[in-house]
LOZA-829784 format. One record per residue: x, y, z of N, C-alpha, C, O, CB in turn; residue number from 1. Coordinates in steps of 0.02 Angstrom, whole numbers. Atoms other than C-alpha are relative to their C-alpha. Glycine has a CB too. Layout:
- n_X,n_Y,n_Z,ca_X,ca_Y,ca_Z,c_X,c_Y,c_Z,o_X,o_Y,o_Z,cb_X,cb_Y,cb_Z,nutor
- X,Y,Z,X,Y,Z,X,Y,Z,X,Y,Z,X,Y,Z,NUM
...
end
This chain:
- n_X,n_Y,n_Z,ca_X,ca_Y,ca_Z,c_X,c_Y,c_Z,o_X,o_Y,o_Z,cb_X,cb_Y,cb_Z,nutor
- -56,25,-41,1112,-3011,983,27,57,43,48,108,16,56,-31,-44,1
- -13,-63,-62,1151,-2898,1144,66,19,3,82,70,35,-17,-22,79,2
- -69,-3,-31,1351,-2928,1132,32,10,-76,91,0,-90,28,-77,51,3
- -18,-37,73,1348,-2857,935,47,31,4,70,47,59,-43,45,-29,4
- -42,-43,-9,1462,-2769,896,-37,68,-61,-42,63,-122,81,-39,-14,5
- 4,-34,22,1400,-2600,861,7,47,-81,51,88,-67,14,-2,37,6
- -33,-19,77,1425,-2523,648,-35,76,7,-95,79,-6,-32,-58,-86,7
- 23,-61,43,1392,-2342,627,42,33,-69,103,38,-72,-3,55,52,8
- -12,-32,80,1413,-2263,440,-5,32,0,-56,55,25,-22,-4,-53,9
- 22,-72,-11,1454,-2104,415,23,35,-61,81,50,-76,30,35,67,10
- -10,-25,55,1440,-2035,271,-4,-48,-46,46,-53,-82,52,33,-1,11
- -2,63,53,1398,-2180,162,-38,26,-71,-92,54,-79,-46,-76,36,12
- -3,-40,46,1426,-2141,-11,-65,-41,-40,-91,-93,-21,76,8,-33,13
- 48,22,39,1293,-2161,-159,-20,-66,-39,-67,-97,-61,4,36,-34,14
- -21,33,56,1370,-2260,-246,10,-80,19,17,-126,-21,67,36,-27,15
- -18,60,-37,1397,-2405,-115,-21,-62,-26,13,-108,-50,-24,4,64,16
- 26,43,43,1259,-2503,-172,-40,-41,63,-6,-74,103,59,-41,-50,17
- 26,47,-25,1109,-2587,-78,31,-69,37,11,-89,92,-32,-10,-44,18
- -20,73,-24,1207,-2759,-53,56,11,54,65,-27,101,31,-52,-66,19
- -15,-7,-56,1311,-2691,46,-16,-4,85,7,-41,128,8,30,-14,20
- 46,-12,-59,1199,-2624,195,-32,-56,8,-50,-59,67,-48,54,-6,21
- 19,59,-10,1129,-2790,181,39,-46,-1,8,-99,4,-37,-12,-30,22
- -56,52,-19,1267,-2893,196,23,17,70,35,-29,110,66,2,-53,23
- -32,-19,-60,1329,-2794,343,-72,-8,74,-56,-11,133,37,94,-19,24
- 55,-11,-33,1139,-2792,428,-35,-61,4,-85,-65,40,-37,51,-26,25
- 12,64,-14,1114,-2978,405,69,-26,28,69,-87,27,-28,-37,-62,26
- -46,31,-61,1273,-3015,511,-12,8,54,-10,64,80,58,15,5,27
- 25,-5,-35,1213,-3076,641,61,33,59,38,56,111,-38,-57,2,28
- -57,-16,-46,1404,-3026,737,-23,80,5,-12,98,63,87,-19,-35,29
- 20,-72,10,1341,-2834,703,-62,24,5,-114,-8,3,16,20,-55,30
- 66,-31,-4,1222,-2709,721,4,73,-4,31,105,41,-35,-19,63,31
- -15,-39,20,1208,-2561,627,-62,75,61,-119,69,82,-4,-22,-85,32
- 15,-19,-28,1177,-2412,722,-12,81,-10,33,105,-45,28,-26,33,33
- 7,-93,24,1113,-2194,708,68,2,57,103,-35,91,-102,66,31,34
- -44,-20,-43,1211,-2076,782,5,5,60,57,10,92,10,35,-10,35
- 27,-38,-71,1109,-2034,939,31,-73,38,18,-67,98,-110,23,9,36
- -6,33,-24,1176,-2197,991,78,-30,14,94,-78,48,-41,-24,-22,37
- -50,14,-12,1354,-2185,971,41,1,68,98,-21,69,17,24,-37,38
- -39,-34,-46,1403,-2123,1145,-32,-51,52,-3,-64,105,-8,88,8,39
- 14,55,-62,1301,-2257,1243,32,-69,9,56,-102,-37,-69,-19,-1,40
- -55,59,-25,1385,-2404,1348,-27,-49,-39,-77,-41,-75,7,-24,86,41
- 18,69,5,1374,-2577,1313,53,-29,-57,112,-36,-41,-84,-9,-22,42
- -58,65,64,1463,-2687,1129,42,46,0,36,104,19,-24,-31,-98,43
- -32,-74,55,1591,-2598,1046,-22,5,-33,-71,-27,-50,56,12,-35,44
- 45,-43,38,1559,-2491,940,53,23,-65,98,60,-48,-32,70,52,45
- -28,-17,38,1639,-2464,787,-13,22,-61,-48,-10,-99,25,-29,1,46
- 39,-55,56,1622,-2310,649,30,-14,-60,88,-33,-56,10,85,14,47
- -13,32,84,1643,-2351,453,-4,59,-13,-59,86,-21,-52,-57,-48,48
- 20,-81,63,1686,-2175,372,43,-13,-49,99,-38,-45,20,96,30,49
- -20,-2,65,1716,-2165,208,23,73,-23,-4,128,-24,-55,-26,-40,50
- -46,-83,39,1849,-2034,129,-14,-31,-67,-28,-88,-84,113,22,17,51
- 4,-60,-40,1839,-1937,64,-43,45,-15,-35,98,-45,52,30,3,52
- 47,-15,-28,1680,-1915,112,-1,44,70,-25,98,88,-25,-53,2,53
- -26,-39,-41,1743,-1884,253,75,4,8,111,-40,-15,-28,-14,53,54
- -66,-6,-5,1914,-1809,305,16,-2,69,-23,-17,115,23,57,-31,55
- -20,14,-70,2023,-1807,450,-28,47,38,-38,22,93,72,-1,14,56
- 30,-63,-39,1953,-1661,525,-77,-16,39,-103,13,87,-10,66,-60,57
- 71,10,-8,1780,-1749,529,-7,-67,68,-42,-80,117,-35,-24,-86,58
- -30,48,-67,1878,-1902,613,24,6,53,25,-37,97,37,-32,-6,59
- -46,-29,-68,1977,-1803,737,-64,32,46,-54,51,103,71,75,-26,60
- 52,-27,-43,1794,-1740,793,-60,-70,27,-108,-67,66,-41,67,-52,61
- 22,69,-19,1734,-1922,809,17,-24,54,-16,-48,100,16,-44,-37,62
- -23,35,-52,1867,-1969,902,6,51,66,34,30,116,68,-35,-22,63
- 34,-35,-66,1821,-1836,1034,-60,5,28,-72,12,88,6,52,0,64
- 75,21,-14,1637,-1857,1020,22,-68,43,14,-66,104,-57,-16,-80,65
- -9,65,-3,1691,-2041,1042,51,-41,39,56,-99,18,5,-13,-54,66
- -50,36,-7,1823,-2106,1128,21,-81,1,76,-106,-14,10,23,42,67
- 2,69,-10,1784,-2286,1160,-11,-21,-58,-15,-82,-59,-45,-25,46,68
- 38,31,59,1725,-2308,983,93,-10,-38,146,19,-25,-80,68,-51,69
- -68,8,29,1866,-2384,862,-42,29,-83,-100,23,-103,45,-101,8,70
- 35,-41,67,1856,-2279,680,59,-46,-61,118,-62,-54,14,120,4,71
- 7,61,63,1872,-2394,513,1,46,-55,-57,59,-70,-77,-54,-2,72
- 0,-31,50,1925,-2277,360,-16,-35,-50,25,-80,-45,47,26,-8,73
- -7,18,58,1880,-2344,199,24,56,-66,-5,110,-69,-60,-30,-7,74
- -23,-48,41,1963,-2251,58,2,-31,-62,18,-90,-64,62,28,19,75
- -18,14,50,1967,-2262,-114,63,-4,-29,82,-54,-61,-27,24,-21,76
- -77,-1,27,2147,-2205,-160,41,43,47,8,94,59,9,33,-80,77
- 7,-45,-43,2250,-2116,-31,97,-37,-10,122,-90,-29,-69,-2,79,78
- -77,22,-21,2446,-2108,4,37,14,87,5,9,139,48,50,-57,79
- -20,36,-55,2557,-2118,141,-20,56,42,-49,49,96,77,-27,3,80
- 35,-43,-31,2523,-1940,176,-61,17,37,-68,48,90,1,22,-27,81
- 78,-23,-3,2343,-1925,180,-12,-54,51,-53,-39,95,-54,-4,-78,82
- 21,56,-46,2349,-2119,280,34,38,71,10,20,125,36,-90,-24,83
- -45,-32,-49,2479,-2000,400,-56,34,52,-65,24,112,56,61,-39,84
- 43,-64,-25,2344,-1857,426,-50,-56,27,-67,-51,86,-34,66,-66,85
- 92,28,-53,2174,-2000,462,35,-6,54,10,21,103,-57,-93,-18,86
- -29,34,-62,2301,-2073,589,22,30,52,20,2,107,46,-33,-12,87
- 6,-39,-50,2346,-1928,681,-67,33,21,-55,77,62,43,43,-11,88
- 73,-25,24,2164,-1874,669,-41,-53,53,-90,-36,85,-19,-14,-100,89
- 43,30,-38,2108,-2020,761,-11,-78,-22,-36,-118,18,-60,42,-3,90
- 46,39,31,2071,-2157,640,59,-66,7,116,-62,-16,-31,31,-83,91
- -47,53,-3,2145,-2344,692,7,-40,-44,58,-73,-37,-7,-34,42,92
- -32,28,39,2140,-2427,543,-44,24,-65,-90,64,-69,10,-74,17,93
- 8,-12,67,2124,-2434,355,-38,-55,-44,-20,-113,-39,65,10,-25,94
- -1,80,38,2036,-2553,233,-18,49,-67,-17,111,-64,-72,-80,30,95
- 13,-27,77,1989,-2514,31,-80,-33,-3,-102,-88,12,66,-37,-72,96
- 56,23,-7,1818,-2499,4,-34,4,-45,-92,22,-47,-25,17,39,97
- 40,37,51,1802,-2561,-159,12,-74,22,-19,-115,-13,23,15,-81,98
- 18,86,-47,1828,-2745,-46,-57,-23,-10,-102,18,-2,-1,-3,84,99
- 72,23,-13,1685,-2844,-58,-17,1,72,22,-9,118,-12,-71,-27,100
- 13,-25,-67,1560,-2799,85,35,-61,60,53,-49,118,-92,10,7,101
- -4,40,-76,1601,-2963,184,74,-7,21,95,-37,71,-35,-83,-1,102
- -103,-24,-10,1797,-2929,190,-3,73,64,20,80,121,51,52,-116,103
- 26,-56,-61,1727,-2756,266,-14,-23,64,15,-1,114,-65,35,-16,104
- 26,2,-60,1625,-2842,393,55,-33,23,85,7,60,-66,-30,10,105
- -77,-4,-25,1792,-2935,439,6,17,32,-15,1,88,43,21,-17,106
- -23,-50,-3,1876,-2795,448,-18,24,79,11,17,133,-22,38,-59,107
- 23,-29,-67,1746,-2700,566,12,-46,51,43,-17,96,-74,19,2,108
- -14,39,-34,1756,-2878,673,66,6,35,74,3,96,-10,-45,-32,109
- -60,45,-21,1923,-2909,690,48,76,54,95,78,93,55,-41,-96,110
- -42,-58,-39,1954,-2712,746,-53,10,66,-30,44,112,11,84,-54,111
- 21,1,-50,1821,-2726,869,34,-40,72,38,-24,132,-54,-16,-20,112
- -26,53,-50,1903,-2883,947,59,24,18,83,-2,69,9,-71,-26,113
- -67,2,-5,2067,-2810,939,77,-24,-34,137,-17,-25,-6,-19,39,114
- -58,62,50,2161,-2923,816,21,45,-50,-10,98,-59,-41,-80,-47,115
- 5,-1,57,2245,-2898,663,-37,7,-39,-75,-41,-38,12,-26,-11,116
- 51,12,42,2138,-2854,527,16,-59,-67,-26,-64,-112,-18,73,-27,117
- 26,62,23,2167,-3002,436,2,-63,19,11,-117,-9,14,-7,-45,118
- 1,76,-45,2158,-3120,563,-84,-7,20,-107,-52,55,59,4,91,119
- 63,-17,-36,1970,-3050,584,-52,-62,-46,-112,-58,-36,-24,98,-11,120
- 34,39,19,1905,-3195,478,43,-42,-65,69,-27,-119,-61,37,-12,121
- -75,49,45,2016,-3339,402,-22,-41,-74,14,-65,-117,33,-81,62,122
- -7,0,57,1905,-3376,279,-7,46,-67,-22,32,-125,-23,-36,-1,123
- 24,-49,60,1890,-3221,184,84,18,-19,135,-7,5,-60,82,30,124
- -76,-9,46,2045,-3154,80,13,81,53,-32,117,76,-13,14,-127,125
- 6,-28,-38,2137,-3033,177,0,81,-10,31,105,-57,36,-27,34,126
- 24,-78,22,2073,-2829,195,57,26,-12,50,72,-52,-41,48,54,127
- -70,-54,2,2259,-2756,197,27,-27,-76,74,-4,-108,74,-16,80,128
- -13,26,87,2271,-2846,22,-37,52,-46,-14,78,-96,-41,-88,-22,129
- 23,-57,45,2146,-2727,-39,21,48,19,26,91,-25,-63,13,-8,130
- -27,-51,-4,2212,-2611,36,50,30,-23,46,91,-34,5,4,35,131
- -76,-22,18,2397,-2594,-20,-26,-2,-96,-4,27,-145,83,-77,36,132
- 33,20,102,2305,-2646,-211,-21,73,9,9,108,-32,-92,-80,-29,133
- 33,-77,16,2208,-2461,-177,58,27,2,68,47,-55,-56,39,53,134
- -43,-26,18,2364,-2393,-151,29,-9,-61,72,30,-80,29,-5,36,135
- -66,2,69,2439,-2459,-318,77,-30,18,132,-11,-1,21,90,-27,136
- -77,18,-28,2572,-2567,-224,-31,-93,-21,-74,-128,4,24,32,116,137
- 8,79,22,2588,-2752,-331,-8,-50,64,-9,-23,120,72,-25,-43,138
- 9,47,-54,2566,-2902,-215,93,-12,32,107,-28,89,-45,-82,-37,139
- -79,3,-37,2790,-2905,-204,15,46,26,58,40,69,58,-9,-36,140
- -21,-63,-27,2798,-2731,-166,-24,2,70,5,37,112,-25,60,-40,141
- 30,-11,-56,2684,-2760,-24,31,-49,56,24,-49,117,-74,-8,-11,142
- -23,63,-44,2781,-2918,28,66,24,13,95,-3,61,0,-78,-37,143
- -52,-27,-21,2936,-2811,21,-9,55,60,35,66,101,30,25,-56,144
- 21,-57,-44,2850,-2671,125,22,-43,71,56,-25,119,-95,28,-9,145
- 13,23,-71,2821,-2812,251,67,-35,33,75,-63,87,-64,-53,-1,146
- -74,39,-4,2998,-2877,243,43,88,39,88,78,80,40,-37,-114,147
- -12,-28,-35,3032,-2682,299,2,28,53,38,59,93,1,8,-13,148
- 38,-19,-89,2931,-2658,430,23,-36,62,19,-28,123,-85,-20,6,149
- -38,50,-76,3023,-2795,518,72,33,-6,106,18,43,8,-112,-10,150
- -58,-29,-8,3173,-2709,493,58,-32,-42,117,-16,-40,14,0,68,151
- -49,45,45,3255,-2829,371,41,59,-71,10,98,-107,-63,-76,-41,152
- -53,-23,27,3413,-2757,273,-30,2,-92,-75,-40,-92,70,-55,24,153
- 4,-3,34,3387,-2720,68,53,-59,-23,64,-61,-83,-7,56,-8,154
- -51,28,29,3527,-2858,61,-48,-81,34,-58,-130,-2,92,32,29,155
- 49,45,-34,3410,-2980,197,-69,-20,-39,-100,-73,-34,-20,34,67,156
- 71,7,32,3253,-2949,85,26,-40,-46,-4,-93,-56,-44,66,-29,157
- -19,21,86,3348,-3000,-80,15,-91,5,10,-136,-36,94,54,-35,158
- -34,87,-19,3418,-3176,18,-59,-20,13,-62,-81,1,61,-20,72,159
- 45,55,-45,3262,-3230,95,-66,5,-71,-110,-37,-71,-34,37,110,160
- 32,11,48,3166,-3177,-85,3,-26,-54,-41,-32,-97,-13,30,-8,161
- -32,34,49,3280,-3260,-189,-15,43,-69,-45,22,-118,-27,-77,-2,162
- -19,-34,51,3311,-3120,-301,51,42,18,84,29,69,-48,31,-27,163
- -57,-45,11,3436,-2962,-342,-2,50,50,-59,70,61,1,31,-68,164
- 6,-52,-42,3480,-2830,-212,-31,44,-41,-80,74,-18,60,24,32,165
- 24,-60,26,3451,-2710,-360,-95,-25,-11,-129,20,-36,52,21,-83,166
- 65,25,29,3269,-2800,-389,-42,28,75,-96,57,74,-2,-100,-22,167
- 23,-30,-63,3241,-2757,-195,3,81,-15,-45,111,9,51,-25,67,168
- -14,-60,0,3299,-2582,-240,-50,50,-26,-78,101,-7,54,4,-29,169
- 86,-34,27,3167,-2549,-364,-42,16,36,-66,68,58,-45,-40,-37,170
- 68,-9,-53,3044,-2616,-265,-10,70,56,-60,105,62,4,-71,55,171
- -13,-78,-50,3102,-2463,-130,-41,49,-37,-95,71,-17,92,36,2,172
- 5,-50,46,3084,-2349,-267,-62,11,-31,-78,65,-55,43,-8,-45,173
- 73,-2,24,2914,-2386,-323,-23,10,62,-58,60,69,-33,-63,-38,174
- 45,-20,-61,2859,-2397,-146,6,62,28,-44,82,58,8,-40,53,175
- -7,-62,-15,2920,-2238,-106,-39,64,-76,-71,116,-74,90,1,17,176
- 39,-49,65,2862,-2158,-288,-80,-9,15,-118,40,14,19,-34,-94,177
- 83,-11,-11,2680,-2212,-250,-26,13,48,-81,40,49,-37,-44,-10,178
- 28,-48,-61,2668,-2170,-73,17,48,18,5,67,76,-2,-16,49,179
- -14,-55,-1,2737,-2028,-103,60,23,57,79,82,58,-60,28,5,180
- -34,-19,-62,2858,-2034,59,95,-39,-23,117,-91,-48,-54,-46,83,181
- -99,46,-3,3078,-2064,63,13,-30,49,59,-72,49,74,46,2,182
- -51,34,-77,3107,-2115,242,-61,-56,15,-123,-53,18,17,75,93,183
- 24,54,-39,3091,-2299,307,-43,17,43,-99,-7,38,44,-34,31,184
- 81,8,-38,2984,-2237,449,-55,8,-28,-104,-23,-9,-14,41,50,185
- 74,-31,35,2854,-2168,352,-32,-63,-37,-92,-78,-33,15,72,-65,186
- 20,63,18,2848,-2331,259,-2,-44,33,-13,-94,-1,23,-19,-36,187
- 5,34,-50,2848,-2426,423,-75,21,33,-121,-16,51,62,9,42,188
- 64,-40,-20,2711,-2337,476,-79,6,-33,-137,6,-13,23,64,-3,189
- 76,21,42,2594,-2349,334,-12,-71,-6,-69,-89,-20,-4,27,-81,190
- 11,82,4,2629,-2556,334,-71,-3,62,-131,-11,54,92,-56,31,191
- 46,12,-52,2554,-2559,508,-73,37,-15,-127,8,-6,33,26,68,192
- 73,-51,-16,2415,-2409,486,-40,-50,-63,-101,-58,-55,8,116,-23,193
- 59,40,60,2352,-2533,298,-20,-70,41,-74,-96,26,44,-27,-96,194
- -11,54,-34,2377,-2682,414,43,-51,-5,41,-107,19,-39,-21,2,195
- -58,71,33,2524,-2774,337,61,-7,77,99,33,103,67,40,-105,196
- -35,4,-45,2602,-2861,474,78,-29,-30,88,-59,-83,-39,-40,50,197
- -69,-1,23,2796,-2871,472,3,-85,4,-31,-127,34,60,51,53,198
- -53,59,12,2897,-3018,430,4,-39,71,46,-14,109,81,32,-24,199
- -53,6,-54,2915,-3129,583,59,-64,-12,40,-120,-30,-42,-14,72,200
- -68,33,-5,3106,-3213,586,-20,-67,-30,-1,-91,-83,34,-5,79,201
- 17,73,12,3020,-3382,595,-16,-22,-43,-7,-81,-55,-35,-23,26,202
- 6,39,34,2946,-3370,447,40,8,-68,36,-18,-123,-59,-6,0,203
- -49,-13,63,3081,-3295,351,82,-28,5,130,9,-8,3,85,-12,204
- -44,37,0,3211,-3402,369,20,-21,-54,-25,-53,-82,-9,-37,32,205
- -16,21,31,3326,-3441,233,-36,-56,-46,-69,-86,-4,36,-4,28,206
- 19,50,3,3260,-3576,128,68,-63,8,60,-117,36,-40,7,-60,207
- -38,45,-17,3430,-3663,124,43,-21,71,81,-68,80,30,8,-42,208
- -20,14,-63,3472,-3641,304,-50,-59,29,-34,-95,76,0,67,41,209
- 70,43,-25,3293,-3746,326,42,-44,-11,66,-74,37,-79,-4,-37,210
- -4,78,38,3356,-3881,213,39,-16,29,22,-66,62,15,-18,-72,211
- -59,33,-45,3528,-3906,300,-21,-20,63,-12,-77,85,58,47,15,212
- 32,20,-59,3444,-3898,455,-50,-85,-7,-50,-132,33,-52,72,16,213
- 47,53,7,3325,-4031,401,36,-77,-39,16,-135,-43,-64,35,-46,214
- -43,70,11,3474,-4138,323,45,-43,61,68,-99,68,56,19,-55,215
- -55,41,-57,3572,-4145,489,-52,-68,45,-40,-123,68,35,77,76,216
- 46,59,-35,3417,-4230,565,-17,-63,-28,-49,-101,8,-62,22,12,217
- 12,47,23,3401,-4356,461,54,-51,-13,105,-40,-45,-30,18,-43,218
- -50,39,-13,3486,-4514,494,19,-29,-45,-10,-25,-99,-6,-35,40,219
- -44,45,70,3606,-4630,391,-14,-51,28,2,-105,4,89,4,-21,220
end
């Protein structure tokens, strides 16, 4: 297929496992590629390195070899820091790459096109799920992350989650103990760089502001 989208691997670890490379090399959306071929025109082109196999230093020389190419970290365990350093380094997004391979191919998809990475295929489960899981962040912690990234209040999270401000508070406190970082930006910053998109308004709306809303319409 001529309008592939490009896969180079770099540094692909031992341990990966046959089914991989064959899951990613029978999509027909892809086409895995050497190096001598990263710098020529045509699909996008997008590089799969694996930390830390490789480090930022290896990515920050990619993304100068490379500019047009979009770079796809997979990491095993990594905090907000280390997601800080790929990202100044070069590297546009993140996924966990103990994922099963076809979450990966996704992944590579959905950053070729431009999208969201988990909008890159609706029926697979989504990559920034494994991702925030490699971090060690529960499935609420991650839903609180995304409740910060929109900018919503520790008093806004607690109303629209139907629990305790102090239950939001924790949550802070763990998310900051495992990514190692204190300040809201830094945790705004790693939502977007794993791919957790923020909260939007619409769909966090009260549940009992819904219901009133939905009693005035209804006639007597």
């Amino acid at each position: 297929m001529s309008d592939a989208v490009k896969v180079l691997m770099i540094n692909e670890p031992s341990d990966l496992g046959a089914a991989f490379r064959a899951t990613l090399e029978h999509d027909p959306a892809l086409r895995t590629i050497g190096e001598e071929e990263l710098a020529e025109p045509g699909a996008a082109c997008v590089v799969l390195a694996f930390a830390p196999e490789v480090g930022p230093a290896a990515v920050a020389a990619l993304r100068e070899r490379a500019p047009q190419a979009r770079i796809l970290v997979a990491f095993q365990a990594a905090d907000a820091a280390e997601i800080g350093r790929f990202a100044a380094s070069g590297a546009d997004a993140f996924v966990a790459r103990c994922a099963p391979a076809r979450e990966i191919c996704a992944a590579i998809l959905a950053l070729a096109r431009g999208l969201p990475l988990h909008e890159g295929d609706a029926e697979a489960p989504a990559p920034e799920t494994m991702a925030a899981e490699s971090l060690g962040l529960t499935p609420r912690e991650a839903e609180v992350l995304r409740f910060l990234s929109a900018g919503f209040s520790n008093k806004e999270v607690a109303r629209r989650l139907t629990v305790s401000v102090r239950t939001v508070e924790t949550h802070r406190l763990n998310l900051r103990r495992k990514t190692k970082t204190g300040r809201l930006k830094d945790l705004v910053q790693l939502a977007r760089q794993i791919g957790l998109a923020p909260v939007l308004d619409s769909e966090a709306r009260p549940l009992r502001r819904i219901a009133h809303e939905a009693h005035r319409v209804v006639p007597h």
